[in-house]
N, C-alpha and C positions, 0 to 999 in steps of 0.2 A: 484745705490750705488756700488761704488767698492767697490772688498774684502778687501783692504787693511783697512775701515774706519768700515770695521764688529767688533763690541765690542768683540766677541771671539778671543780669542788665535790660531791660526791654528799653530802644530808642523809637522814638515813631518812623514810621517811614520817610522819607522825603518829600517835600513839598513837591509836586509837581510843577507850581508854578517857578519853582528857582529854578532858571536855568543854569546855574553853577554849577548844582548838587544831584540833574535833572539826570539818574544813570541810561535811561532807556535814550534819553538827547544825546548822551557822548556815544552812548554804542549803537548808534544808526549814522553818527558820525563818522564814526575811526573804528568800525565792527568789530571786534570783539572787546575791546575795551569799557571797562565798568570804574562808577566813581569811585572818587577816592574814600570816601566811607566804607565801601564794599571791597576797594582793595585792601584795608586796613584789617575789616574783621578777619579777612581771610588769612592774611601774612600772620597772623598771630594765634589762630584754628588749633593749628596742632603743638602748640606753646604748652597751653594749660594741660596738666597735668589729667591722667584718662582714670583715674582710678576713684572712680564715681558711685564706690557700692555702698560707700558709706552715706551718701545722698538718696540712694535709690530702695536701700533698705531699708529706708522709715517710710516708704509709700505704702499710703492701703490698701492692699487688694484681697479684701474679704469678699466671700462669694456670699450671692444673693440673686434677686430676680433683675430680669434685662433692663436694662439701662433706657430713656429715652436719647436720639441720636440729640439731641443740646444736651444732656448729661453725659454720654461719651464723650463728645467734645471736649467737654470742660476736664474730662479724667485725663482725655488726652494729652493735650494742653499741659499739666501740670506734671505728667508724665515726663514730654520735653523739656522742659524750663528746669527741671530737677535735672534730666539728662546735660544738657548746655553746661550746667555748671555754675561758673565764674566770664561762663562766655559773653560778649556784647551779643545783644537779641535784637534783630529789627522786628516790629509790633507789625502781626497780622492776625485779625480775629478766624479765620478758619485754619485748623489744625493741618491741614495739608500743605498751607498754603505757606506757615510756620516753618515747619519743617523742610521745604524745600528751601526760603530764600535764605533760611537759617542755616544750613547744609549738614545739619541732624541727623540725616539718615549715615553720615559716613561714620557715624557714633554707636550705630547698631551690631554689637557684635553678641555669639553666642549669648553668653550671660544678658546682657538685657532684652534679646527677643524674648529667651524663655521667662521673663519677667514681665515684658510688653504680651506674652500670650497666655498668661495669667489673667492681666487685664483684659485683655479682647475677651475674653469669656464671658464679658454680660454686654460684649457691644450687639447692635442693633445690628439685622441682616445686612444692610447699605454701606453702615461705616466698616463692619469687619470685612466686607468684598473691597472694600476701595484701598485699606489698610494690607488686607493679603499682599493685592499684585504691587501696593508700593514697593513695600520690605521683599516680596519675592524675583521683584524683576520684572515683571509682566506688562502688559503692557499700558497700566501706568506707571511705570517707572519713571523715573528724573534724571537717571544717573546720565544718558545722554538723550534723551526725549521719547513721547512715546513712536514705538516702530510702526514701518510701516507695512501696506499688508505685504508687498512685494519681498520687504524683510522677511518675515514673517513665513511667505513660502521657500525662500530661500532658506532659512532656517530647516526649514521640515523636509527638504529635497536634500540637504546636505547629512541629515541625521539619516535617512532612509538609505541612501547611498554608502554611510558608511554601515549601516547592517546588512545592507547586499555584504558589501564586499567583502565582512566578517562573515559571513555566512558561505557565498564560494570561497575564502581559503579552507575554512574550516571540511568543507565537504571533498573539494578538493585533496588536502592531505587527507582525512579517512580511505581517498578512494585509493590512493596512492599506496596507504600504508596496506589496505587489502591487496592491492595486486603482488604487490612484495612478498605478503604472506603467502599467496598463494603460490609464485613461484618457488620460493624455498621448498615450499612441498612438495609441488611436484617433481621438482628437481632431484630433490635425498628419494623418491619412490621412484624415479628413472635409474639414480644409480644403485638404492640398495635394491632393485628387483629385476628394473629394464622394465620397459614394455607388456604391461598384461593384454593376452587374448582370450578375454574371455568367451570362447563362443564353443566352450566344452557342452554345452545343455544346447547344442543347435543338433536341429533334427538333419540324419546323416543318414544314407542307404547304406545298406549293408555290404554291396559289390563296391564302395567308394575306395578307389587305389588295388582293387584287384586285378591279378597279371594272371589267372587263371582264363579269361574268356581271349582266345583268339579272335582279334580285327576281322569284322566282320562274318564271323558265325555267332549261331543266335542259340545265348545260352538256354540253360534249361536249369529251373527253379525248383520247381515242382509245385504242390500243390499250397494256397497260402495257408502258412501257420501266423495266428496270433501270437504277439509279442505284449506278455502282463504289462509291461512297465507303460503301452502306449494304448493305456483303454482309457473309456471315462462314459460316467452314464452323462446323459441329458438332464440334469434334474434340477436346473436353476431357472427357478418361473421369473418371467421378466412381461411384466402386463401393467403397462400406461395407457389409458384412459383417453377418450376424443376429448376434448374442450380447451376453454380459455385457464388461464395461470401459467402458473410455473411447471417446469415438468415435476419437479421434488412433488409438488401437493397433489399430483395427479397419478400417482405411483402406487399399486397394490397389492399388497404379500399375498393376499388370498382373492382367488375369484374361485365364482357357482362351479360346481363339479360338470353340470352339463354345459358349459362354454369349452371346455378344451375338447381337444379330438383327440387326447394324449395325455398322461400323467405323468408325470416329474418322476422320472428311471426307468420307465418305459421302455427308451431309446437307447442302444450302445453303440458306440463308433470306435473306429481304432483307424491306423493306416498301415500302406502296404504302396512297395514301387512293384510296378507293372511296366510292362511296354515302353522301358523309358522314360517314365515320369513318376511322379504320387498318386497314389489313392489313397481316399475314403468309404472305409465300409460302413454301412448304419445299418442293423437288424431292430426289428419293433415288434409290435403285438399285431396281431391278426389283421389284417385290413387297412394299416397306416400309410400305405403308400397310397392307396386311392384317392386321397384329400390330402398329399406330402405335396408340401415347400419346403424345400432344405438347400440352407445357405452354411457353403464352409468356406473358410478361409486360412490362409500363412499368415501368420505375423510375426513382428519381433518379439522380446520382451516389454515393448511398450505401446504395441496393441499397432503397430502401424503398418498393413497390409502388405502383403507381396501377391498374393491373390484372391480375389473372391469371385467363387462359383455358386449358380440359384439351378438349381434342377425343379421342375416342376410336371407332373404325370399328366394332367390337363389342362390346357393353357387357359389363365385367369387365377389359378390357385393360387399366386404368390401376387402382393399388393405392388403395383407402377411404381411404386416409392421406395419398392426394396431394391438397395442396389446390389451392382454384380453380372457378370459375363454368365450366360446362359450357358449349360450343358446338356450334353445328353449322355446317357448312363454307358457307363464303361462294361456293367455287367447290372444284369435285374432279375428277379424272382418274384416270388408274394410277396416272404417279407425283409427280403434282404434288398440290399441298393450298394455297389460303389458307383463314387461319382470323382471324374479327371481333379487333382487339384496337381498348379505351377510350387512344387515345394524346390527354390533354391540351395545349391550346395555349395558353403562358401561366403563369405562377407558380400555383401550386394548394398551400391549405394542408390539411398533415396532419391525421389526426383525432388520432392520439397528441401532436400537436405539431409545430412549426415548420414549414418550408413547402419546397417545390423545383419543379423542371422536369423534366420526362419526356427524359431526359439517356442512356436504354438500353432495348434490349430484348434481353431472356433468352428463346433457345430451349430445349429439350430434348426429345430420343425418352428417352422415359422407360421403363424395362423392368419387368416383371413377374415375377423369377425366385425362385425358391425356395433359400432360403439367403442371400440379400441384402438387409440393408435397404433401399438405395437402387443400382441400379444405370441410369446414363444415362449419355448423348453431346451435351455442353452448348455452346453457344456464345451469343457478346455481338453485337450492332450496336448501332456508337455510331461519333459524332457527333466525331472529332478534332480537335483543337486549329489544327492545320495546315488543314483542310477547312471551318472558318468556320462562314459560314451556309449548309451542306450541304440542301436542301431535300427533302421527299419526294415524290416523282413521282407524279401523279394516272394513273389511270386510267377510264373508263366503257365502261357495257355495258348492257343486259337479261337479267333470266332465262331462260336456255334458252341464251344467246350461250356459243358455244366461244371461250375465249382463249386464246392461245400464251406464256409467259413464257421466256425466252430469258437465261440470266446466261454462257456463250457456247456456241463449237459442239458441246460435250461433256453441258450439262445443258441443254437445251429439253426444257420439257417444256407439256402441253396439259390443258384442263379444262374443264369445263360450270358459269356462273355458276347458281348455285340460289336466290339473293336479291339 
């Protein structure tokens, strides 16, 4: 389509030599003021009627190969002048340039981008970038000039400011609405139960609230009987490795048979109040005490100590890095050992915080080898669910007194009380 058969009007632009007509002369004059040509086109802009599909719907836009940017041009171009109308056109040969003093782009709505972006499908890299940020805004736009950079970060401090601030109410009310929840719960389990104590599986002596021992006379026990419910063999191999990594990758289910001094069930232990306090008794196989490290300990039910004891037969057997309060044996033999453990009776608070019940005891033969960071033979006694209020069985004696422990006819074994 020539221009000549474009339904717009195209005038040429103004002389610049007439100062009459000269609009950049009046508005450096009287600032914002433009000539009367330009105020005419404008006063009369939105007169003509907008319903331009019948103009716009005889355009060609068959698809084929990229256009050169002077054949976009000229689509361009012809694009607007269909768009314009019946409008008066001032004459500028670059399409942008058209379009701006023509005020064209305020003619762009739905329906004719998605028609203008029909056509941009064979523009050239240069013309479809410049054509983008016109019609999108960006920072060629016209509609009040291009912005600047300080805009610009203004813009992007004020968008990120408001996804903060969307972002703390949002987490804000989740947190809120959690605590809510959470009190409502706890509150209907305060009233429909009260207060649980749970500290039924906490290990308890057996004389604990008896009114049979008169103040100050020293009862008499007899000899110690094992109690089933509070045995447990040794038999949890726990053997990490010297080196660099992580501990996970340095961890081994099996080591050589001749590394240990000891096989996994070898060891039994049980407890027993004596003298006032707890013990632990360990019987083993022939000859384990003469290279025994053996570390016990109280804990809660989440492993967090109230005491830990290291007995050792000759000093050096147990590794600098093992920790724990040294002891010396309560009672010894071949192959029997107790050894003093602090077992609390009663709720006891943390010094790190919060508080528990002496709910286990942790044995271990602890080894000394070369090449290993930690190599032992571990076991728990505790207090199940099932077995209630499980009690721990007294025994009494004097030093010097030989006692027999007995857990049945396979490990008896015998010892001389020394405290």
């Amino acid at each position: 389509m020539s221009e000549t058969d474009d339904p717009g009007k195209e005038i040429p632009s103004p002389d610049p030599s007439n100062g009459e007509s000269d609009s950049t002369e009046i508005s450096q004059t009287f600032g914002t003021e433009v000539s009367e040509g330009h105020r005419r086109r404008r006063g009369t802009f939105f007169k003509y009627s907008s319903e331009q599909s019948g103009t716009l719907a005889s355009l060609n836009l068959e698809a084929g190969s990229q256009w050169t940017e002077k054949e976009a041009d000229k689509r361009i171009r012809e694009f607007l002048i269909r768009l314009a109308g019946d409008r008066e056109l001032v004459h500028e040969a670059s399409p942008v340039e058209f379009a701006r003093k023509n005020d064209l782009l305020l003619l762009f709505g739905p329906e004719e981008e998605e028609l203008f972006a029909k056509l941009a499908a064979r523009f050239p890299p240069e013309t479809l970038q410049v054509w983008s940020e016109l019609l999108g805004g960006g920072d060629s736009s016209d509609s009040f000039g291009p912005r600047s950079r300080a805009e610009r970060q203004d813009e992007k401090a004020i968008a990120l400011s408001i996804k903060k601030a969307f972002r703390r109410r949002a987490v804000t009310f989740l947190v809120v609405v959690g605590l809510v929840v959470f009190a409502i719960l706890f509150f209907r389990r305060l009233a429909d139960e009260g207060i649980v104590d749970d500290s039924s599986q906490a290990l308890r002596f057996a004389s604990q609230g008896s009114e049979t021992v008169i103040e100050g006379e020293v009862a008499e026990f007899g000899p110690p009987v094992v109690e089933p419910n509070l045995v447990t063999f040794a038999d949890l191999l726990v053997a990490l490795q010297d080196g660099e990594g992580s501990p996970e990758d340095r961890v081994r289910e099996v080591v050589s048979e001749n590394i240990l001094k000891v096989e996994p069930g070898e060891i039994i232990a049980t407890v027993f109040g004596y003298n006032s306090g707890g013990q632990v008794a360990l019987i083993g196989p022939e000859g384990w005490l003469s290279e025994a490290c053996v570390r016990v300990s109280a804990t809660d039910d989440e492993f967090r100590p109230f005491d830990v004891v290291v007995f050792e037969l000759t000093q050096g057997l147990c590794s600098e890095e093992l920790s724990g309060r040294k002891v010396s044996p309560t009672c010894l033999g071949e192959n029997l050992l107790i050894v003093p453990l602090y077992i609390p009776q009663g709720e006891v608070t943390h010094p790190e915080g919060g508080s528990g019940w002496a709910e286990m005891i942790r044995v271990g033969y602890e080894m000394n080898v070369p090449g290993w960071e930690t190599l032992a033979i571990r076991g728990t006694i505790a207090v199940g669910a099932q077995e209630g209020q499980t009690e721990i069985p007294l025994f009494s004696g004097k030093i010097g007194d030989e006692i027999t422990v007995s857990f049945d006819e396979l490990n008896t074994g015998s010892c001389t009380l020394m405290q």
